[in-house]
C-alpha positions in Angstrom: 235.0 158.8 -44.0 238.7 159.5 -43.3 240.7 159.8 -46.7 244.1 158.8 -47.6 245.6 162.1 -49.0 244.7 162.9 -44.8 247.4 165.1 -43.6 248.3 165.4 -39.5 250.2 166.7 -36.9 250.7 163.8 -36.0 252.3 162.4 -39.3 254.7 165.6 -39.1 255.8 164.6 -35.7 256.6 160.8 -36.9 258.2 162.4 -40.1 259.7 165.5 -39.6 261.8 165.2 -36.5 263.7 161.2 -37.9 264.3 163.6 -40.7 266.0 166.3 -39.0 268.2 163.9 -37.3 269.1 162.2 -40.5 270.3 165.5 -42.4 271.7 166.8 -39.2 273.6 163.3 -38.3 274.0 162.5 -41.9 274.4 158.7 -40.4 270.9 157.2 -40.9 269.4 157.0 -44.3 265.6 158.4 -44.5 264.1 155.1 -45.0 265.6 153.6 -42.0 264.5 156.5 -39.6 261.4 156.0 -41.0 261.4 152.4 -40.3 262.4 152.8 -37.1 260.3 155.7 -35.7 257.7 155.5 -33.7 255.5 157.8 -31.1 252.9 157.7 -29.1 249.3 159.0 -30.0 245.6 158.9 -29.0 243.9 155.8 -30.0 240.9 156.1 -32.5 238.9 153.2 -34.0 239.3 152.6 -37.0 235.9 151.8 -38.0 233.1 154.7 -37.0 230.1 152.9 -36.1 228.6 156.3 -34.7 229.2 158.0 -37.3 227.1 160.1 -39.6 228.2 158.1 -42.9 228.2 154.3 -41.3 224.7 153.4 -42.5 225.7 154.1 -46.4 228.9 152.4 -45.6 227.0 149.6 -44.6 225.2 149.1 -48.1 227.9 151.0 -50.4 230.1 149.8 -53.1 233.0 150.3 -51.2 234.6 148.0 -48.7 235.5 147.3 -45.3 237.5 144.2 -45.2 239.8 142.4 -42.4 242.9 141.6 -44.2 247.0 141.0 -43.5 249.5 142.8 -44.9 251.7 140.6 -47.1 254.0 143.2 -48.1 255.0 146.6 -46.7 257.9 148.4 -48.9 258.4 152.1 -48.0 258.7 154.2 -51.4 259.5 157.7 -50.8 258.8 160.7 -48.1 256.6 163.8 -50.1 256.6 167.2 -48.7 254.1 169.8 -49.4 256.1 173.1 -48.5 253.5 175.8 -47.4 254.9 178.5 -46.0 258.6 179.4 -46.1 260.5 177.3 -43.2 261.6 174.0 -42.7 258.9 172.7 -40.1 256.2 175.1 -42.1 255.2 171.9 -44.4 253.7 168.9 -44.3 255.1 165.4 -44.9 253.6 162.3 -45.9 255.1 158.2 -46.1 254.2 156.6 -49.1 254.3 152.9 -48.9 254.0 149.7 -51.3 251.2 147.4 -49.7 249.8 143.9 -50.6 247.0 143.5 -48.7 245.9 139.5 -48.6 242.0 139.8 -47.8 240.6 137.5 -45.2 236.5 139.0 -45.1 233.9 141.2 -45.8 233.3 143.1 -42.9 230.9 145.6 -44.6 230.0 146.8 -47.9 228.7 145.1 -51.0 231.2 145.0 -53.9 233.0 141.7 -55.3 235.5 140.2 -52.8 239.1 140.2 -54.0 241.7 137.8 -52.8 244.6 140.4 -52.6 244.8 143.8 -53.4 247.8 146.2 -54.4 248.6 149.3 -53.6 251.3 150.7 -55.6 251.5 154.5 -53.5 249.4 154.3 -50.2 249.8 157.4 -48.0 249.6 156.6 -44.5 247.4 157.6 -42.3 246.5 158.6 -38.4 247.2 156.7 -36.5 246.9 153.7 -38.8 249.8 151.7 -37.6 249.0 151.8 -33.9 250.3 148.8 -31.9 251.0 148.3 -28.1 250.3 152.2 -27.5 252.7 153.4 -30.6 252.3 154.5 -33.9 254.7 152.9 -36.3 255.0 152.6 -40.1 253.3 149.3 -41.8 254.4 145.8 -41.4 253.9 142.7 -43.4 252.0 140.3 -40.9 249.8 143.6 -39.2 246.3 142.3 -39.3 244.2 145.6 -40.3 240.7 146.8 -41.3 240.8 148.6 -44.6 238.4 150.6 -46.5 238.6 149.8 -50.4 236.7 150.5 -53.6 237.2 151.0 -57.6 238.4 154.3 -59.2 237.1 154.6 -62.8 239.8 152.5 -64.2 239.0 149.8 -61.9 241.5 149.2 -60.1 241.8 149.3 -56.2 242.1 152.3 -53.8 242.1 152.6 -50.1 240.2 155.3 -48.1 241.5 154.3 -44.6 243.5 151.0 -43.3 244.7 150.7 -39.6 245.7 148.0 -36.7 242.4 147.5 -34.6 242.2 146.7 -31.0 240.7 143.6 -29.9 237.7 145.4 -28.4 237.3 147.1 -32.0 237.5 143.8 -33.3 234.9 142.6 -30.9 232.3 145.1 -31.7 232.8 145.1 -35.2 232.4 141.6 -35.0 229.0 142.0 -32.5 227.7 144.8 -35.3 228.1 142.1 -38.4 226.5 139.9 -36.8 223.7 141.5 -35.9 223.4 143.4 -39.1 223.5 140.1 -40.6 221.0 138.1 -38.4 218.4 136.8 -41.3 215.5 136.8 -38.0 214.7 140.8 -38.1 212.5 139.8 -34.8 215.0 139.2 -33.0 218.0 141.1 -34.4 215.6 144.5 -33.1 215.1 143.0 -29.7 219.0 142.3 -29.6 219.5 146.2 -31.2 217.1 147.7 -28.0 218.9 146.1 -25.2 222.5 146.8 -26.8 221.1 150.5 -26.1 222.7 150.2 -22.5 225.9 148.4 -23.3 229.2 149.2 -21.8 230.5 149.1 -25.4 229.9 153.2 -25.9 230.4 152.9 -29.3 227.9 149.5 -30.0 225.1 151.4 -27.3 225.1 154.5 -29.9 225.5 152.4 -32.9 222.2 150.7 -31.5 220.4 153.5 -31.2 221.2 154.5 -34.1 219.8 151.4 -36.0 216.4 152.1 -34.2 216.6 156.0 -34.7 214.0 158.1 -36.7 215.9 161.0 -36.1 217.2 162.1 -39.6 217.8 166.0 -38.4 219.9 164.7 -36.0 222.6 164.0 -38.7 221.6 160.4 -38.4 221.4 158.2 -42.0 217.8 157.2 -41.9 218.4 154.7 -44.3 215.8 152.5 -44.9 217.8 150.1 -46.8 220.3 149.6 -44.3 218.0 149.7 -40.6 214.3 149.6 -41.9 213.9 146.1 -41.0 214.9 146.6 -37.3 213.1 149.8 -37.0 209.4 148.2 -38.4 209.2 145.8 -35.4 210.5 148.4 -32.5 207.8 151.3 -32.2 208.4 154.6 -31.3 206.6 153.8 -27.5 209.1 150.9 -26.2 212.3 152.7 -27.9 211.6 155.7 -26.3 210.8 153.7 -23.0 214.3 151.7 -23.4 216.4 155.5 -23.6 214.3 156.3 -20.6 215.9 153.2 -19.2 218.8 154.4 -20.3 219.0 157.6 -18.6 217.6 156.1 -15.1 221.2 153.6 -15.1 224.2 156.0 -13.2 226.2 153.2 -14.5 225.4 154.4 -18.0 228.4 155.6 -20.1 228.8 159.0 -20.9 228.1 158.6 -24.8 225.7 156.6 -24.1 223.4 158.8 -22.0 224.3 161.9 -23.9 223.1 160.1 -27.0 220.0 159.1 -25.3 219.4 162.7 -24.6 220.0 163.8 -27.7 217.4 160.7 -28.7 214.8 161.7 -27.1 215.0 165.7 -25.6 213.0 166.9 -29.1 210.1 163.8 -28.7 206.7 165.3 -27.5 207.1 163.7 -24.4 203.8 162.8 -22.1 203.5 164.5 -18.4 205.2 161.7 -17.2 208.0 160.9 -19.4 209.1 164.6 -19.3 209.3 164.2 -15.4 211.2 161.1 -15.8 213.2 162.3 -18.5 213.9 165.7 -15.6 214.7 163.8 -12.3 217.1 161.2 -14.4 219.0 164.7 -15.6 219.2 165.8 -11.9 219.9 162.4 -11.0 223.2 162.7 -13.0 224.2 165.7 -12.1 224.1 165.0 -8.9 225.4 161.4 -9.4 228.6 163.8 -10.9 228.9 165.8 -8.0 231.3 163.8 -6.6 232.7 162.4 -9.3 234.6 165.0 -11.6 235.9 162.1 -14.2 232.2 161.3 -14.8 231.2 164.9 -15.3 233.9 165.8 -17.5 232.9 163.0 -19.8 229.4 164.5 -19.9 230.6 168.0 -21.2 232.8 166.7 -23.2 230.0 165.8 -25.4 228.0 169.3 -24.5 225.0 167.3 -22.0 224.2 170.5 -20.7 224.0 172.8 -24.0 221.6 169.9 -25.2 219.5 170.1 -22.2 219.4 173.8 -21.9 218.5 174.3 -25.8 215.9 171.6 -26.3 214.7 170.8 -22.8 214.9 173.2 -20.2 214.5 175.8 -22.8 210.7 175.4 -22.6 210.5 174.0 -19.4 208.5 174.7 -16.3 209.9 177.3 -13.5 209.9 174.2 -10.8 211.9 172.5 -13.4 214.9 174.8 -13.6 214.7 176.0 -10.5 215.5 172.3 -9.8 218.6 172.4 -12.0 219.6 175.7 -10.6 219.6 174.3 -7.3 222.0 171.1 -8.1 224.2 174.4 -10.1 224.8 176.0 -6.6 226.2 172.8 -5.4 228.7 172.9 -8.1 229.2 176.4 -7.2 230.1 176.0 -3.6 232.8 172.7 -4.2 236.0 172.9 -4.1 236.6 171.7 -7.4 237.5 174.8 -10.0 236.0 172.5 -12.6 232.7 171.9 -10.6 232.5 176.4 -10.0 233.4 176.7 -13.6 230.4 174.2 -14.9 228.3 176.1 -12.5 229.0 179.8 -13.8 228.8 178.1 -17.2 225.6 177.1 -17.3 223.4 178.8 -14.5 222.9 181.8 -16.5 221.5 179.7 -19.0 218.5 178.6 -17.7 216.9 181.8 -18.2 214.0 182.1 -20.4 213.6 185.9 -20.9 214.7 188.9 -19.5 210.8 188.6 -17.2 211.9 185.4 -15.9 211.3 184.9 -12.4 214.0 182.4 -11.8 217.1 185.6 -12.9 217.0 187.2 -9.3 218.0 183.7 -7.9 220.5 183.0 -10.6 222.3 186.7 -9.7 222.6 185.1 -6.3 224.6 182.3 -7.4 226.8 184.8 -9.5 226.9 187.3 -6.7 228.0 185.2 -3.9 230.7 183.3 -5.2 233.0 185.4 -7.0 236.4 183.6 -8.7 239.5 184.1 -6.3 242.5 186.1 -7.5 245.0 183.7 -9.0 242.1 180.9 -10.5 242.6 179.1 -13.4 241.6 181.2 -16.2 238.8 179.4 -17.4 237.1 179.6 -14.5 237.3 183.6 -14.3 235.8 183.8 -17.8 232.8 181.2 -17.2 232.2 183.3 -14.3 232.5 187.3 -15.6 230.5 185.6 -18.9 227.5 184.2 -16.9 227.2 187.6 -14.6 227.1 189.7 -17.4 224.6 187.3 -19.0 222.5 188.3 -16.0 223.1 191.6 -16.1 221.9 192.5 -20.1 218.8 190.0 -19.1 217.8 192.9 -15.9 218.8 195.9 -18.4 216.6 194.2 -21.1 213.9 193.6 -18.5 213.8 196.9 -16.6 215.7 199.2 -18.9 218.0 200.1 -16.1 221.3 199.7 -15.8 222.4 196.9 -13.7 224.2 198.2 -10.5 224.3 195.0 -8.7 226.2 193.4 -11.4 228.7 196.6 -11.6 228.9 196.5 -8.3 230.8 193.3 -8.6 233.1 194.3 -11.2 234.0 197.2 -9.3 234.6 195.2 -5.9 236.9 192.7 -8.1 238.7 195.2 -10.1 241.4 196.2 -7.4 242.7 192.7 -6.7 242.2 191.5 -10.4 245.4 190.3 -11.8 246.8 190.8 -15.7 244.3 187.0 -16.5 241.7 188.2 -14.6 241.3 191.6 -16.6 241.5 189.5 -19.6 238.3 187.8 -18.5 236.6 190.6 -17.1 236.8 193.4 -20.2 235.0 191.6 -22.7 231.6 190.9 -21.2 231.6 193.8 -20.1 232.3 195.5 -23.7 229.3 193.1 -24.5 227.2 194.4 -22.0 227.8 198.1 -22.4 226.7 197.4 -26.4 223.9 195.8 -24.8 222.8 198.9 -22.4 223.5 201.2 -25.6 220.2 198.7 -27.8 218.2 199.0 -24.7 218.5 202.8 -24.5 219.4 202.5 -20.8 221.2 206.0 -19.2 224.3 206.5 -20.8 225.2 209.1 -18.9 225.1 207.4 -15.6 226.7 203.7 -17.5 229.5 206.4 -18.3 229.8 207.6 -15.1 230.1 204.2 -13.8 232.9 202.9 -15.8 234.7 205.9 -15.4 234.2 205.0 -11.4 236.4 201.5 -12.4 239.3 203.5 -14.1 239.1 205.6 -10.1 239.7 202.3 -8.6 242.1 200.9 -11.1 245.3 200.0 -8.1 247.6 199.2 -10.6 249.3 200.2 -14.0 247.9 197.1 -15.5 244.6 197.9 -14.6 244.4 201.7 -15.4 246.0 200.5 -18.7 242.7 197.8 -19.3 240.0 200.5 -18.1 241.2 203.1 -20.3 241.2 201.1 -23.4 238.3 199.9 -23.0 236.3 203.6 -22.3 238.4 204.6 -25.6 237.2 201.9 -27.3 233.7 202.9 -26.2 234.1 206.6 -27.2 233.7 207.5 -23.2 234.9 210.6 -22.5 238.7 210.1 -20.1 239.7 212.2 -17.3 241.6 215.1 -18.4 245.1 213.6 -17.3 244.7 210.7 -19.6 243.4 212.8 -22.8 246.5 213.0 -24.9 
C-alpha cells in the first residue's frame, strides 16, 4: 500500500522548480506557486486491485472510502536536505484536509461522517485531473485510504482523484465482492477473466487463484466462497480460453500465463497452452504495440523459465522458428526480442536445438550505427551460444569468434561497449571449462591485430589486460 510520508520525483518537479522561481522573482509567495502549479504525469489508479495486498485490504481494519474534499488549506512546504545542493533534497506539500465521507468502498472499520486531517502530505500523483497533477481542492471527489493510529484518531495511507473507468471497476469489484449469491458471483468472477478492463480480468483471476507462491493473498476469508464453487478443471479451462482470444489484453494473457504455466497440464492442455503462445507471437509479428506490451510484463522470461524450460524439442524448435521471423523484420525491436530470447531456449549445453539457434545468431549480425540495445541483446545471446558449445565440447568456440572478429573492424565506440563484456564472460567461462588457453589467447590477441581504429585497439587491450593475456611487445609499458 502506497504511504503518505511517499516521496517522488515527481513531487520535486511540482515543488522545486515554483520554488525557484519564487526566490528567484521574489514576486510570488510560496503558497501561491504552489497553488497554482501544475504538471503533467503518468496516470496510476488509485486503488490496486492486482495487487499483492488487495485481498487483506478487502477484510482489513482500514478503509477505502469515496469521499469530497470539504476543505483544502495548504500549511507549509518541508524539505529534507540530503546531500549538499539546492536540487539534492526532497520536498514535500503539507495540506489541511476535511474529507466529508460519502461510502465504504472497502474495508471493515466504523464509518465516519468526516474526517480531519490536520498535516496530510501529498502524494503521487494524487491530485490528477484532466491529464495534470495539481495540489488538492475542496469539491475533488477522491478515494482515500484511512484507519486509526493508537490514539484513535484518523490517518490517511493514500487519497487521489479517480478516473471514471477507475470508478467503474471499483464500482463492478464491490459489487461483486458483495453479491450475497456466492453461485453466481463465481460464475460472474470466471467470465470477467477475459474482460477488456485489464485490471478487473486480473483482479478476477485473482479471486479464483490457488496460487499463493505466486505472491497472490490466498485468503480464504476474503475469496474462499468464490473459489469452493469454481474447480480447478473449468478455471484452468477459462485461462485456456483466455490465451486462445488475440483480442486479449496484454495483462490479461500474461496473467493467465503466469496462472497456469506451473499446473501439471494433461497432453492436450500443454499443446493448447503451446500453439496459443505461438499464436501470439505470431499475432505480434505485425503488431509491435501489442508485443511491446507483452514484454513489458516479461511473457517470454515466464514462458522460457516455467514452460519451455522442460519442454519437448518440437516445442522449442517451434518457438525458435516464429524467433527467426522476428530476426529477419525490419523492426530493431522485433531483431532485438529475437537475439533476446533465442538463446534461451536451450536446455543444456547437449541440446540438439544450439546448432540451429547459432544460425540465427550467425546470420543476422546488428548493423554498424543500431540502436544500442539491439547490439547488446545480440553480442549477449551469441556468447550465450558460445559457453553452451565450450561447456558441451570443451573446445573453444571458433564460429562464435569468428563473428566477433568479422565485426570488430567496423564496430563503432557503442558497439565495443556491447561487444567486450560477453565476451569477458565468455573467456571466464572457457577458463571453468579448462578449454586451450593457449589458443583462446592467441585468438583474442588476433582481435587487438584487427583493431582499425584507436578506439578499438584501446577496447582490445583493456580487456587482454584485464584478463592477464600476455600484449605485444609495443604495447607492454
Amino acid at each position: 500500500m502506497r504511504r503518505q510520508d511517499k516521496r517522488s520525483t515527481n513531487r520535486q518537479a511540482s515543488c522545486a522548480w515554483p520554488l525557484l522561481f519564487a526566490l528567484l522573482g521574489g514576486l510570488l509567495s510560496v503558497q501561491s506557486v504552489f497553488a497554482s502549479s501544475t504538471f503533467r504525469t503518468e496516470r496510476t489508479s488509485i486503488i490496486d486491485v492486482t495487487g499483492d495486498e488487495f485481498s487483506s485490504e478487502l477484510m482489513g481494519d482500514p478503509l477505502w472510502i469515496e469521499a469530497e474534499i470539504s476543505a483544502a488549506d495548504f500549511v507549509r512546504i518541508e524539505y529534507e536536505p540530503v546531500q549538499p545542493g539546492f536540487f539534492d533534497g526532497e520536498y514535500a506539500e503539507i495540506y489541511h484536509l476535511r474529507l466529508q465521507v460519502k461510502r465504504r468502498l472497502f474495508g471493515r472499520d466504523r464509518l465516519p461522517e468526516t474526517i480531519d486531517l490536520p498535516e496530510f502530505v501529498t502524494g503521487d500523483p494524487d491530485f490528477f485531473a484532466d491529464n495534470f497533477v495539481r495540489p488538492p481542492q475542496p469539491g475533488d471527489q477522491v478515494f482515500a485510504n484511512v484507519e486509526r493510529n493508537p490514539d484513535g484518531q484518523w490517518t490517511c495511507n493514500y487519497i487521489g482523484i479517480p478516473t471514471k473507468a477507475e470508478r467503474r471497476r471499483i464500482d463492478r469489484v464491490k459489487e461483486l465482492f458483495e453479491l450475497a449469491n456466492s453461485w453466481t458471483a463465481a460464475e460472474r468472477l470466471l467470465d470477467g477473466c477475459g474482460d477488456d478492463d485489464p485490471d478487473f480480468a486480473v483482479w478476477c483471476m485473482n479471486a479464483l487463484s490457488r496460487r499463493g507462491y505466486l505472491g497472490l493473498d490466498p485468503n480464504p476469508a476474503a475469496y474462499g466462497r468464490f473459489r469452493e464453487k469454481i474447480d480447478v478443471a473449468r478455471y484452468r479451462a477459462k485461462l485456456l480460453q483466455v490465451l486462445d482470444d488475440p483480442s486479449a489484453t496484454a495483462e490479461a494473457y500474461v496473467h493467465a500465463t503466469y496462472e497456469i504455466q506451473g499446473d501439471d497440464l494433461s497432453a492436450a492442455e500443454a499443446e493448447q497452452f503451446h500453439l496459443a503462445q505461438c499464436g501470439r507471437l505470431q499475432f505480434c509479428l505485425d503488431r509491435p504495440q501489442r508485443l511491446q506490451a507483452l514484454e513489458a510484463r516479461n511473457l517470454m522470461g515466464t514462458l522460457v523459465e516455467f514452460f519451455y524450460a522442460e519442454q519437448t524439442l518440437e516445442r522449442r524448435r517451434d518457438i525458435l522458428q516464429i524467433l527467426t521471423a522476428y530476426a529477419d523484420s525490419q523492426a530493431e525491436d522485433h531483431r532485438a526480442f529475437a537475439f533476446q530470447w533465442a538463446c534461451e531456449l536451450s536446455q543444456d549445453q547437449h541440446d540438439p536445438l544450439n546448432d540451429e539457434i547459432f544460425l540465427l545468431y550467425r546470420d543476422r549480425p546488428p548493423l554498424r550505427g543500431e540502436i544500442a540495445w539491439l547490439s547488446y541483446h545480440y553480442w549477449s545471446g551469441l556468447a550465450r551460444c558460445m559457453e553452451l558449445e565450450t561447456s558441451r565440447s570443451k573446445q573453444i568456440a571458433d564460429a562464435g569468434l569468428d563473428l566477433f572478429e568479422q565485426k570488430l573492424p567496423s564496430a563503432d565506440a557503442a558497439d565495443l561497449d556491447e561487444m567486450i563484456s560477453p565476451l569477458v564472460a565468455y573467456v571466464y567461462v572457457c577458463y571453468e571449462c579448462d578449454a586451450d588457453r593457449n589458443y583462446l589467447h592467441s585468438r583474442l590477441r588476433t582481435l587487438l591485430a584487427l583493431a582499425a581504429t584507436a578506439q578499438q585497439r584501446d577496447a582490445i587491450t583493456e580487456l587482454l589486460r584485464e584478463l592477464d593475456i600476455p600484449l605485444p611487445n609495443e604495447l607492454q609499458h
